[in-house]
N, C-alpha and C positions, 0 to 999 in steps of 0.2 A: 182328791187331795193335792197331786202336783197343780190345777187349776187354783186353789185354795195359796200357795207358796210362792208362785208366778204372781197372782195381785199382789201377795205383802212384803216382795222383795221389791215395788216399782216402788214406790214411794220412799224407802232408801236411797235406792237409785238417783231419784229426782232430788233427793237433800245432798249426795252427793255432786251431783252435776251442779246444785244452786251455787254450793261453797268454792268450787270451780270455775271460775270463769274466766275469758278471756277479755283481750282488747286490740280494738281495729283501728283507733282514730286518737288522737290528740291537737287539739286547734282544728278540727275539723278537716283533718290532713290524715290521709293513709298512709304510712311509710309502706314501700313496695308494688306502691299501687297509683300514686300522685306523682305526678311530676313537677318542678320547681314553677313551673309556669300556672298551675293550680292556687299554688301559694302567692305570688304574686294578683291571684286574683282578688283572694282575701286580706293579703297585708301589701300595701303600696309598697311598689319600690325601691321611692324614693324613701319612706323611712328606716331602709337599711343600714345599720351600724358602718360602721369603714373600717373596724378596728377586730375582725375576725383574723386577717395573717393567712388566710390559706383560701383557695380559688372552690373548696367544697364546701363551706359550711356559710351560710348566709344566716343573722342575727338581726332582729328588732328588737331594739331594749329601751323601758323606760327609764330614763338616769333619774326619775325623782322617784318612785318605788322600787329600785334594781330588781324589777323584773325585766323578763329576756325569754324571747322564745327565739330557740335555733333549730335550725335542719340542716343538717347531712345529706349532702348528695351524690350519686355515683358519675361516671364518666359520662353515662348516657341522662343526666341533669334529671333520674328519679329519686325521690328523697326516699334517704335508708334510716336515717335516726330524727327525728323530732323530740326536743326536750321545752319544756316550760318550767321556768326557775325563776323564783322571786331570791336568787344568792348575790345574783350581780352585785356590783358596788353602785352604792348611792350617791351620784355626786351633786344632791341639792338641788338640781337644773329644773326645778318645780315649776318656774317660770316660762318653761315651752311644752306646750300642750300637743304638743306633737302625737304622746303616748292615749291622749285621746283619741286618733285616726288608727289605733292600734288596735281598736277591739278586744282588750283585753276581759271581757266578757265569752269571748271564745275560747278563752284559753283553758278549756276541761276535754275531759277523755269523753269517748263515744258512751260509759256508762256514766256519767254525770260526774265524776272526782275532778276537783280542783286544788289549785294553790289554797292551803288555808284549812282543807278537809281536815276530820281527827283519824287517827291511824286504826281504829276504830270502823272507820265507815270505808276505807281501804280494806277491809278484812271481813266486810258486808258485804263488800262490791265482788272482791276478788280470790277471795277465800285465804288459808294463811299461804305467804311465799314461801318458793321452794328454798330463797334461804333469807337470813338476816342476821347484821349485827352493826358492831358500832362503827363510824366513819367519819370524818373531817372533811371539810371543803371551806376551801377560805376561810380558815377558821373557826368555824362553823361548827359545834358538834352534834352528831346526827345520828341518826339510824338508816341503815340502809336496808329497804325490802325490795328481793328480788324477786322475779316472775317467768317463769321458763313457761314458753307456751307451745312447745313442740309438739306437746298432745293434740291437738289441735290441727296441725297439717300444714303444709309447707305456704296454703297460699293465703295463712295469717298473717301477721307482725309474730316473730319470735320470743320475743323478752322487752321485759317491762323492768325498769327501776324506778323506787318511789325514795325518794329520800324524807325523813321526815326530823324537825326537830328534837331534840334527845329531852330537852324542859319540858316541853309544853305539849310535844305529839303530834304537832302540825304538823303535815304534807307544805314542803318547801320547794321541793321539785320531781318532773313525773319524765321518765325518757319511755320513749317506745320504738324500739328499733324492728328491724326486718331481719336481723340475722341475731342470730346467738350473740351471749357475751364471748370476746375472743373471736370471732368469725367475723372475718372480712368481706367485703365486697366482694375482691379479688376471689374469695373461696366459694362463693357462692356459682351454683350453675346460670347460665344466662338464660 
């Protein structure tokens, strides 16, 4: 009998683990685990934005679709936050194909979600977030799902936000960091 209870609790189990899941990569970049010199192998340097403001976050963005992929990086130049967002502003600059040499065909997570996914297929992938609700960005009205991935173990990415349109349900942007929300670099052990 307990052999009998053992087989028909695994396969619970395994639908439980399905609806769970984690994520390692976005743009084909580990936060916690790449270093910025990785990312320059896959996005040229020279197509880096100028107009980031701060010595840790490096941006390639297409100004005719305002897409934008950024990373976060620590003191020691490992990237901690990688985000992909089609929010940027669009400023019409169609005419330099620049964002062509951008590979923005990379720009999905190590389980296949991209810019454009239904929230729907976010919740195939990754089971329901441990939280959600409404949000703004640039005007933007959104939904925001969160992903806490501490079950998992320290030498994952942390947390996942997906933001997605509030109309339509699209996936508009996807961040995946190495620490928690509210946890710093600085707090983390080295």
């Amino acid at each position: 009998m307990a052999l009998f209870l053992t087989a028909a609790a695994s396969p619970r189990q395994s639908d439980e683990a399905a609806r769970r899941a984690n994520e390692l990569s976005v743009a084909g970049l580990r936060p916690g685990r790449d270093a910025l010199t990785d990312a320059f192998k896959r996005y040229k340097q020279k197509y880096l934005s100028s107009e980031t403001g701060t010595l840790n976050l490096r941006e390639w963005r297409d100004t005719c679709t305002g897409r934008a992929l950024v990373i976060d990086v620590d003191a020691r130049l490992t990237i901690q936050e990688i985000t992909v967002s089609s929010l940027r502003p669009q400023e019409g600059k169609c005419d330099d194909r620049r964002f062509e040499a951008l590979n923005l065909k990379g720009w999905i997570t190590g389980r296949g979600l991209r810019i454009g996914d239904s929230r729907d297929r976010v919740i195939d992938l990754y089971g329901e977030p441990n939280s959600s609700g409404p949000a703004v960005k640039q005007s933007h009205e959104l939904e925001l799902l969160e992903f806490s991935f501490g079950w998992a173990g320290r030498e994952v990415p942390q947390a996942m936000q997906i933001y997605c349109e509030r109309e339509t349900g699209r996936v508009v942007e996807i961040t995946l960091a190495n620490s928690s929300p509210g946890q710093t670099t600085r707090d983390k052990d080295p």
